[in-house]
BALOBA-1460 file (C-alpha; in Angstrom, 3 decimals):
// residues 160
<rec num="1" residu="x" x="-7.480" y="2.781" z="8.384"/>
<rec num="2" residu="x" x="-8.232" y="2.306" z="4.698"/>
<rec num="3" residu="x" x="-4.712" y="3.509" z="3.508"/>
<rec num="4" residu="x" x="-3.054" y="1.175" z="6.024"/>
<rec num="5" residu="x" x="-4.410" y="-2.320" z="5.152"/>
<rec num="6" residu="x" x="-4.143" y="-1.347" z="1.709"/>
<rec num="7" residu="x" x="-0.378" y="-1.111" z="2.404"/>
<rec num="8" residu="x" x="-0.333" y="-4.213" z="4.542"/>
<rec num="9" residu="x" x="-2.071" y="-6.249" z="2.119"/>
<rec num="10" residu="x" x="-1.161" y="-4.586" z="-1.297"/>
<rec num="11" residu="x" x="1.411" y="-5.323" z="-3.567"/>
<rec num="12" residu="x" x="4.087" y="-6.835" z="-1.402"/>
<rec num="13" residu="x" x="2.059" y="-8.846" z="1.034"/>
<rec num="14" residu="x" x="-0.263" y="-10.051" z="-2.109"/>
<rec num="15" residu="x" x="2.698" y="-10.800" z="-4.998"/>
<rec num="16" residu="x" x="5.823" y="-10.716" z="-3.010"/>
<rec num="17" residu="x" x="5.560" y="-12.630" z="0.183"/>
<rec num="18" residu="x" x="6.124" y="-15.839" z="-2.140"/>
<rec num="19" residu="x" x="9.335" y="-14.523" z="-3.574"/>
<rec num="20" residu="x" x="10.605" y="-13.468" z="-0.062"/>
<rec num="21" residu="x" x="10.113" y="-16.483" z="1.327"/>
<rec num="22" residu="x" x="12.022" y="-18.107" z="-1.440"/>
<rec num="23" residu="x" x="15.209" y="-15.559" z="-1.371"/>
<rec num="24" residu="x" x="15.132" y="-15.560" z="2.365"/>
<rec num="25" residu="x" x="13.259" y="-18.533" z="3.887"/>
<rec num="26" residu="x" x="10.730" y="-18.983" z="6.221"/>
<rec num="27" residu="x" x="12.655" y="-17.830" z="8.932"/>
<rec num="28" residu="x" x="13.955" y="-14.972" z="7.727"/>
<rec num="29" residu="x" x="10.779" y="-13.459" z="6.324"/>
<rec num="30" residu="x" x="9.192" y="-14.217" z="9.526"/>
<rec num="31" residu="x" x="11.872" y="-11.772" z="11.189"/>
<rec num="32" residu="x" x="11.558" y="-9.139" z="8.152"/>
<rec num="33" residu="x" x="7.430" y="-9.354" z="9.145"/>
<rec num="34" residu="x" x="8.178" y="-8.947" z="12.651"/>
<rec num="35" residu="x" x="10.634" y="-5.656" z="11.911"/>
<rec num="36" residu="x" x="8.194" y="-4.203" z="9.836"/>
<rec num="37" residu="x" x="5.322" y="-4.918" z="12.546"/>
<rec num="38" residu="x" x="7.537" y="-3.590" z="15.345"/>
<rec num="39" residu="x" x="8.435" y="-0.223" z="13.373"/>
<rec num="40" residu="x" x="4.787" y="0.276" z="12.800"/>
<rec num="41" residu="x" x="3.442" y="-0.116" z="15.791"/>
<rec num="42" residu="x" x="6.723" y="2.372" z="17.285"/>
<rec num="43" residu="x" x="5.608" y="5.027" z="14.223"/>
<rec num="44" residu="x" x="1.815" y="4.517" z="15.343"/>
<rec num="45" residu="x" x="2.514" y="5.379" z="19.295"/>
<rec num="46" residu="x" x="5.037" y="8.003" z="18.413"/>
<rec num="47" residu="x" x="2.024" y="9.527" z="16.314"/>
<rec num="48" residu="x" x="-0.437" y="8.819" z="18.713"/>
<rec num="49" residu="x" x="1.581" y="10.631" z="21.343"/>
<rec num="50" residu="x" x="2.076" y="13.776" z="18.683"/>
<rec num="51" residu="x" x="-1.484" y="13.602" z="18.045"/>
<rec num="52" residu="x" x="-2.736" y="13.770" z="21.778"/>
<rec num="53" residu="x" x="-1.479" y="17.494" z="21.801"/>
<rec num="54" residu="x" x="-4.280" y="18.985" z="19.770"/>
<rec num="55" residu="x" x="-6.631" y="18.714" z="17.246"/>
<rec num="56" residu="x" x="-6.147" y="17.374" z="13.731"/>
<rec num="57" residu="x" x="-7.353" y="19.605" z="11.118"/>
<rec num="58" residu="x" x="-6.863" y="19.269" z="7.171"/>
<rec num="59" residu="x" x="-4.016" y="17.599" z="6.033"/>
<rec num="60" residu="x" x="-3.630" y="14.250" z="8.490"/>
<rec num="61" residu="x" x="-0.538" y="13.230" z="9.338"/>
<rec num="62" residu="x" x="1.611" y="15.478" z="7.485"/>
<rec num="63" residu="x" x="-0.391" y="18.652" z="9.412"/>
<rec num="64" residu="x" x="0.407" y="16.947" z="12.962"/>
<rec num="65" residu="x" x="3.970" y="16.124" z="12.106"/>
<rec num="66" residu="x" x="4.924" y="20.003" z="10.739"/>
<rec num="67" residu="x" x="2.874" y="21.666" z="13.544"/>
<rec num="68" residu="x" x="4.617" y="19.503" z="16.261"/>
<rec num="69" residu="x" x="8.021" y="19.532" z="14.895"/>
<rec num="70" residu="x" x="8.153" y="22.526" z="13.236"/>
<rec num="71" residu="x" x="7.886" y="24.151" z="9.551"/>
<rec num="72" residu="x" x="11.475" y="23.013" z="8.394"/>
<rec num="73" residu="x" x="11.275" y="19.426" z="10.307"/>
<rec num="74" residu="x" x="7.735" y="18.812" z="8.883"/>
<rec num="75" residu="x" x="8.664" y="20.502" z="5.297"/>
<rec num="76" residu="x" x="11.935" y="17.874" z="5.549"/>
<rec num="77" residu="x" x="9.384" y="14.652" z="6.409"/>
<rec num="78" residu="x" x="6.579" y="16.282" z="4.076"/>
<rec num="79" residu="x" x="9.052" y="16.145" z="0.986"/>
<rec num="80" residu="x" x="9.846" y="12.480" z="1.888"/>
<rec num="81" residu="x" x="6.211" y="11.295" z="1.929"/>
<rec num="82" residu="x" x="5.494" y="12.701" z="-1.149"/>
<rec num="83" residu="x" x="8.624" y="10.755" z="-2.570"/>
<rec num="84" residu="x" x="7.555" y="7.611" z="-0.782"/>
<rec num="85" residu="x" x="3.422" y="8.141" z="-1.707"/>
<rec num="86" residu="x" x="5.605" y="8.722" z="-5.238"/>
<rec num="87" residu="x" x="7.291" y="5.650" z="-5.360"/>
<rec num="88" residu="x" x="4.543" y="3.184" z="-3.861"/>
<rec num="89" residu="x" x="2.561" y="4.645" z="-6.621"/>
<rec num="90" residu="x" x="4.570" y="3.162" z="-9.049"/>
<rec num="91" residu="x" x="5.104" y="-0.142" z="-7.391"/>
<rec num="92" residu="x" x="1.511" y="-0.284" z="-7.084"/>
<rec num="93" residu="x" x="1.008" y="0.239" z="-10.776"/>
<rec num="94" residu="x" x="3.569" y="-2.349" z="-11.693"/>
<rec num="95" residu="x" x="2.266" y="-5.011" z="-9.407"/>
<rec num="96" residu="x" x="-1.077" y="-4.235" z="-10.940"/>
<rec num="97" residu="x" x="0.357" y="-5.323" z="-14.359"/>
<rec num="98" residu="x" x="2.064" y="-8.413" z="-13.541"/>
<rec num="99" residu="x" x="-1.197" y="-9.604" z="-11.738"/>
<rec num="100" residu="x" x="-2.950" y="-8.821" z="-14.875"/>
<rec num="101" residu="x" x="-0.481" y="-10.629" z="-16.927"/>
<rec num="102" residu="x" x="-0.580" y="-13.248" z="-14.764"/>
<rec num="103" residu="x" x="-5.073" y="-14.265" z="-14.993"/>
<rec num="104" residu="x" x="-5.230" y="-12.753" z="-18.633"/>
<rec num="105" residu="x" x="-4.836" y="-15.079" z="-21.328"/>
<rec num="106" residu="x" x="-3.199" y="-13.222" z="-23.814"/>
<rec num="107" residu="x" x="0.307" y="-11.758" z="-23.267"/>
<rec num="108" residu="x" x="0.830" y="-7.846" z="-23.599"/>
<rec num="109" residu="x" x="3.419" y="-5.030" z="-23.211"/>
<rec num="110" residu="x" x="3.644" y="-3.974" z="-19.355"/>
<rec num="111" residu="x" x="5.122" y="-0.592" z="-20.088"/>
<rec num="112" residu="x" x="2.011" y="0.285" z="-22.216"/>
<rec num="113" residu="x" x="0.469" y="-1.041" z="-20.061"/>
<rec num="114" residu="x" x="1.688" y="0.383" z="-16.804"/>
<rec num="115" residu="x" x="1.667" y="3.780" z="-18.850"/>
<rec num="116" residu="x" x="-2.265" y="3.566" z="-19.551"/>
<rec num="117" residu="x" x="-2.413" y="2.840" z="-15.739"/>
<rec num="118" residu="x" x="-0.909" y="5.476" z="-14.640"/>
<rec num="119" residu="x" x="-2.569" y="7.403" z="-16.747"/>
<rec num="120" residu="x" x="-5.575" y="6.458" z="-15.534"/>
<rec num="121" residu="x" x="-4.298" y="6.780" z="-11.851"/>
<rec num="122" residu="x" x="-3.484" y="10.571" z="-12.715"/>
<rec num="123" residu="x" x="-7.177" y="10.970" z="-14.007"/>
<rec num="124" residu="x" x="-8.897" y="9.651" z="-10.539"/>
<rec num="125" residu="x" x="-6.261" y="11.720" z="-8.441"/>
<rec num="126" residu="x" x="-7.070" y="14.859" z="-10.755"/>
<rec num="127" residu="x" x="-10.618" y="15.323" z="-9.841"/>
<rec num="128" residu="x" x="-10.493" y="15.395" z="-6.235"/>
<rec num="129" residu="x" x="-9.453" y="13.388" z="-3.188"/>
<rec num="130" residu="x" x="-12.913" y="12.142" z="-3.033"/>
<rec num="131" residu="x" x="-12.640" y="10.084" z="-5.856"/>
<rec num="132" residu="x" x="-9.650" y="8.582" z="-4.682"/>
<rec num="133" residu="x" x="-11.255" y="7.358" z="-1.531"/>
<rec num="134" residu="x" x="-13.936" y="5.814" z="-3.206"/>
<rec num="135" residu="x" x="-11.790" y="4.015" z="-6.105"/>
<rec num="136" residu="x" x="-9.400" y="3.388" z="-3.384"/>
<rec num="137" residu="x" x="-12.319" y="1.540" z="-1.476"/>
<rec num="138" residu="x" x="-12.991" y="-0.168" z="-4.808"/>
<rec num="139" residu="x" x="-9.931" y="-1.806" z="-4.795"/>
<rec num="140" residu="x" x="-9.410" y="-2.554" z="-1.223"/>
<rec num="141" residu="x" x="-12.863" y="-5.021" z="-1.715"/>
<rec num="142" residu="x" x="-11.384" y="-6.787" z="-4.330"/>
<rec num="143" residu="x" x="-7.586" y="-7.567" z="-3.163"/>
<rec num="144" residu="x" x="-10.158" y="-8.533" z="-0.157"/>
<rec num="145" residu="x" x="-12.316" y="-11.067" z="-2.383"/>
<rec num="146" residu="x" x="-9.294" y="-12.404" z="-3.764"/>
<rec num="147" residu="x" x="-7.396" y="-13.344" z="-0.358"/>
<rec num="148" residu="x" x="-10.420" y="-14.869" z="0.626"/>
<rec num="149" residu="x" x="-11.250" y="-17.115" z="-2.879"/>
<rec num="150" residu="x" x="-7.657" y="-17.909" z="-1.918"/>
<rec num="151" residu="x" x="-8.382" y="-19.053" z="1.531"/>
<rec num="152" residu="x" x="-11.514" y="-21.004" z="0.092"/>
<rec num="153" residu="x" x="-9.769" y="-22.390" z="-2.260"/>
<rec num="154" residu="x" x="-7.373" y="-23.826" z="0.037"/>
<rec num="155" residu="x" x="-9.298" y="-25.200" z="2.216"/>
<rec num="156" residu="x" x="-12.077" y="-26.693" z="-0.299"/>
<rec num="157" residu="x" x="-9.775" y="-27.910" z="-2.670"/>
<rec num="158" residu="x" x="-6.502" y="-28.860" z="-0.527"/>
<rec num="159" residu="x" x="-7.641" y="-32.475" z="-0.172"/>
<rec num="160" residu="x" x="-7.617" y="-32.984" z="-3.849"/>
């Protein structure tokens, strides 16, 4: 669950959403919402269907998927989620340095920065899964606090 509304409400909902909405309008980005809703919720039956046929044991998704479809079908899929884990990664890090650039006063390099991150990233993910869970739990409650100072803030100072 954790994983998922960090995805939903990471990087793309939380910095991008406003530059969608001005490339595509509000129409458009409300059909781009409802594709990406709709191919969820098809990738969360298809896996609740997979994962009706036995038990899940270490390994999540990725241990369903290669037992189901097979070692060279799940090796295929397994290969791409480690690309796209990969690649969010990085997103992740980079939105994490423009929204750092964007509250802290002074002005700094983001590929140092984003380098240091990473860096840092690497360190949490190199002592055990554990860690990540909890850090990962860390940073869910604050892109949490944030939506909802942004809320507040709406709605306590929108009359002026």
């Amino acid at each position: 669950f954790i994983p998922c509304i960090q995805n939903i409400l990471g990087v793309i909902l939380f910095l991008r959403l406003t530059n969608i909405t001005g490339q595509a309008g509000v129409i458009m980005t409300t059909l781009i919402i409802l594709v990406a809703v709709f191919s969820t919720f098809l990738t969360a039956l298809s896996l609740s269907a997979i994962a009706t046929n036995g038990t899940i044991q270490a390994g999540g998704a990725y241990y369903v998927i290669s037992r189901t479809l097979g070692v060279e079908i799940g090796g295929a899929l397994g290969l791409l989620y480690y690309f796209g884990t990969t690649l969010a990664t990085s997103m992740y890090v980079l939105g994490a340095v423009e929204a750092l650039q964007r509250t802290i006063a002074w002005q700094f390099d983001s590929r140092w920065a984003s380098l240091i991150l990473m860096w840092l990233v690497a360190c949490v993910v190199s002592v055990g899964v554990k860690y990540v869970n909890y850090t990962s739990l860390i940073f869910l409650v604050l892109v949490m606090t944030s939506i909802v100072c942004m809320v507040l803030g709406c709605f306590l100072f929108a009359s002026g």
